[in-house]
Backbone bond lengths (Angstrom), bond angles and torsions (degrees), N, CA, C in turn:
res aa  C-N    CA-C-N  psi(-1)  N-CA   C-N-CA  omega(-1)  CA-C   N-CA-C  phi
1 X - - - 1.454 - - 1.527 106.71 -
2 X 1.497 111.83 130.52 1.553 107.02 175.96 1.822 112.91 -81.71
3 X 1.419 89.32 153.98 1.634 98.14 169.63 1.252 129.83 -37.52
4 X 1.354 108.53 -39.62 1.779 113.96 163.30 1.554 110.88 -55.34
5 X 1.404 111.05 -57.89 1.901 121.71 -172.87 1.770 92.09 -54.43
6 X 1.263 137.36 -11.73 1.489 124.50 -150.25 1.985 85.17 -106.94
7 X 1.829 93.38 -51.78 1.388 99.47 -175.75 1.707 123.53 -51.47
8 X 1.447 81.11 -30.53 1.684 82.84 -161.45 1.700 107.96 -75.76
9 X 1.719 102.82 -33.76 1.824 100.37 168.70 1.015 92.02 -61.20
10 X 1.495 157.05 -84.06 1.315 138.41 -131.72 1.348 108.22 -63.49
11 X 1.224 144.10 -27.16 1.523 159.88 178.50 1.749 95.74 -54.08
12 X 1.212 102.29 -53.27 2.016 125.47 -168.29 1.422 74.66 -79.75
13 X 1.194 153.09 -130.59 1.413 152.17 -175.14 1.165 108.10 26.07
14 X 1.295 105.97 -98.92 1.839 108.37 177.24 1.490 131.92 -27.60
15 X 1.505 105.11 -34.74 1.621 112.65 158.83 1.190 132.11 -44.19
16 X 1.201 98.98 -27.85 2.001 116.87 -160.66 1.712 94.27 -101.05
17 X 1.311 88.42 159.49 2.050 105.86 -172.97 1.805 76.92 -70.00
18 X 1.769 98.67 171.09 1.082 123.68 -171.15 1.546 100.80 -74.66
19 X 1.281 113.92 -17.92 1.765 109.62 -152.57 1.349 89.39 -92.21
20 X 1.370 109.29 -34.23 1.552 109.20 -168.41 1.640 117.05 -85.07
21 X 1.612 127.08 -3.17 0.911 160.13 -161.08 1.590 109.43 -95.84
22 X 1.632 109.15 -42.80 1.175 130.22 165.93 1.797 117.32 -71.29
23 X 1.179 99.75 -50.06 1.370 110.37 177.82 1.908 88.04 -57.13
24 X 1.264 133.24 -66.45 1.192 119.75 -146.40 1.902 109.23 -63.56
25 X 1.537 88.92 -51.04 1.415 92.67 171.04 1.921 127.37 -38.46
26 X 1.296 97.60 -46.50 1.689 117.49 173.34 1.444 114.29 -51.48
27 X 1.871 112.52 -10.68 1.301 112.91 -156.45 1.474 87.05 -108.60
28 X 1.038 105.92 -54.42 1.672 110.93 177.42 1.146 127.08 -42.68
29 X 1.873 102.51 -56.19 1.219 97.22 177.01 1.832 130.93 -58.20
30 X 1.583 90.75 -40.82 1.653 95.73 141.25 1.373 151.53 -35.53
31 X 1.512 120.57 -51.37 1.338 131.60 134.18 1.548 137.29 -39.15
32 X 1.219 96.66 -47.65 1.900 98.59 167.13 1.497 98.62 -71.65
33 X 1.137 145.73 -52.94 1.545 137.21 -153.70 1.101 93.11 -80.89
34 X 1.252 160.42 -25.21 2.027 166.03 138.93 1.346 90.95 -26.25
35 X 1.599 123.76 -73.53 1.494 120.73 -171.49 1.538 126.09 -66.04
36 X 1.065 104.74 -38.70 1.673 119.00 148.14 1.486 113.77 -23.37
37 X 1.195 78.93 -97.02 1.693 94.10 178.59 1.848 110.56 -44.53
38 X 1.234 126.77 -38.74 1.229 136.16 -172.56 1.735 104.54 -61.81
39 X 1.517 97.10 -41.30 1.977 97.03 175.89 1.224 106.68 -83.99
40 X 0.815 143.23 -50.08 1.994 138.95 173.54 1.527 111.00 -43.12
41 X 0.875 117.98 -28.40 2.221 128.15 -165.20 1.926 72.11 -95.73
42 X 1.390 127.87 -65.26 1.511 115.58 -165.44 1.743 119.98 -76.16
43 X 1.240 99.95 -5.09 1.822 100.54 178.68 1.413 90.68 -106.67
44 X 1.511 135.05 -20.53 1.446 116.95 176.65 1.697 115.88 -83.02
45 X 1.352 93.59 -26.93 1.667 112.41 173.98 1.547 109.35 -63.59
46 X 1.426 119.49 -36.60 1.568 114.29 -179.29 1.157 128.15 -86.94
47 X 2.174 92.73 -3.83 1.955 98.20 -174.58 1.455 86.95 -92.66
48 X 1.175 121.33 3.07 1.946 98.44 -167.03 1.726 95.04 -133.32
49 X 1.312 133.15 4.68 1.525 148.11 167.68 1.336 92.30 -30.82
50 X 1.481 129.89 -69.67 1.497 114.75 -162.52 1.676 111.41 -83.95
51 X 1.111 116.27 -36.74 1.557 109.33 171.07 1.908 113.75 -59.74
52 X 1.295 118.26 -29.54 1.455 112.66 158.64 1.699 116.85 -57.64
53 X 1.298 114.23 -61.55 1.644 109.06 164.61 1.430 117.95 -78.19
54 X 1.169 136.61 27.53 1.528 115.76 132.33 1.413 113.20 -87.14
55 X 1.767 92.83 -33.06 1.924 71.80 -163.18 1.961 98.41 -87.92
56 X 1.419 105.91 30.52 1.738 85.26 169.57 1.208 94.96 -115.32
57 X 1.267 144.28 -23.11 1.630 151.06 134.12 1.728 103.99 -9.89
58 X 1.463 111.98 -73.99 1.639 143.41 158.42 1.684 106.80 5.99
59 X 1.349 86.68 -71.54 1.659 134.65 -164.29 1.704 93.41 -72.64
60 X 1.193 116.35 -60.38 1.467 113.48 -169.35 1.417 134.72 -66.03
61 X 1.739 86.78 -24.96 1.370 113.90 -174.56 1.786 99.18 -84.85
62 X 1.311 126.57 -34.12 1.230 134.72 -171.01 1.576 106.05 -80.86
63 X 1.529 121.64 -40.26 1.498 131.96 161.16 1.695 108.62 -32.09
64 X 1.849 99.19 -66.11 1.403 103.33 -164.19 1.566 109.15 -91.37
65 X 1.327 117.80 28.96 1.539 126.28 167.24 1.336 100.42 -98.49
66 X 1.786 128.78 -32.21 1.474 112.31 -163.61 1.640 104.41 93.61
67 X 1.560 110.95 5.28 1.701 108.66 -176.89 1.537 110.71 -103.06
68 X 1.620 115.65 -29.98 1.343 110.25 167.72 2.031 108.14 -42.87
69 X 1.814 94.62 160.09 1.453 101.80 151.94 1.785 82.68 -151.01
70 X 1.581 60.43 171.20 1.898 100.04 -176.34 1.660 112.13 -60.42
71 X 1.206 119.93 106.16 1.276 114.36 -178.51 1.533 119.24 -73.27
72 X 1.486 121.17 115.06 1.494 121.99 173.67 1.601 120.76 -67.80
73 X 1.104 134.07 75.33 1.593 143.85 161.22 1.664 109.49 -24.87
74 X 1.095 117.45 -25.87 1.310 111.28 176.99 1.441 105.61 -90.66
75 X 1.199 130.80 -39.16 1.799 131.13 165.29 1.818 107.38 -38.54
76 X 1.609 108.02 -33.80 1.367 112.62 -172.51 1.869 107.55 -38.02
């Protein structure tokens, strides 16, 4: 975002009562930590992309051998 796009919300900001100013800020800061978090889950997702499809390859290949079993969730 350029310095103008930054200036011009704060311009729209400053308009607004203080209380409501807070509320907006609270939203953002909210919004950036969503996108945050949204690139870390997708740059950790692209370092491990091929180790997820081997081992679901892994898995598929072990299905159609007759070597999978049924995993018990309650043993968990």
């Amino acid at each position: 975002m350029s310095s103008a796009a930054i200036a011009t919300l704060l311009k729209m900001m400053e308009s607004l009562p203080v209380d409501v100013q807070e509320q907006v800020a609270e939203h953002l800061r909210e919004y950036i930590y969503d996108l945050q978090d949204e690139n870390r889950w997708n740059e950790s997702f692209q370092r491990t992309e091929q180790k997820l499809v081997a081992a679901a390859k892994r898995a598929k290949q072990e299905i159609a051998e007759g070597q999978a079993t049924v995993m018990d969730y309650d043993q968990l």
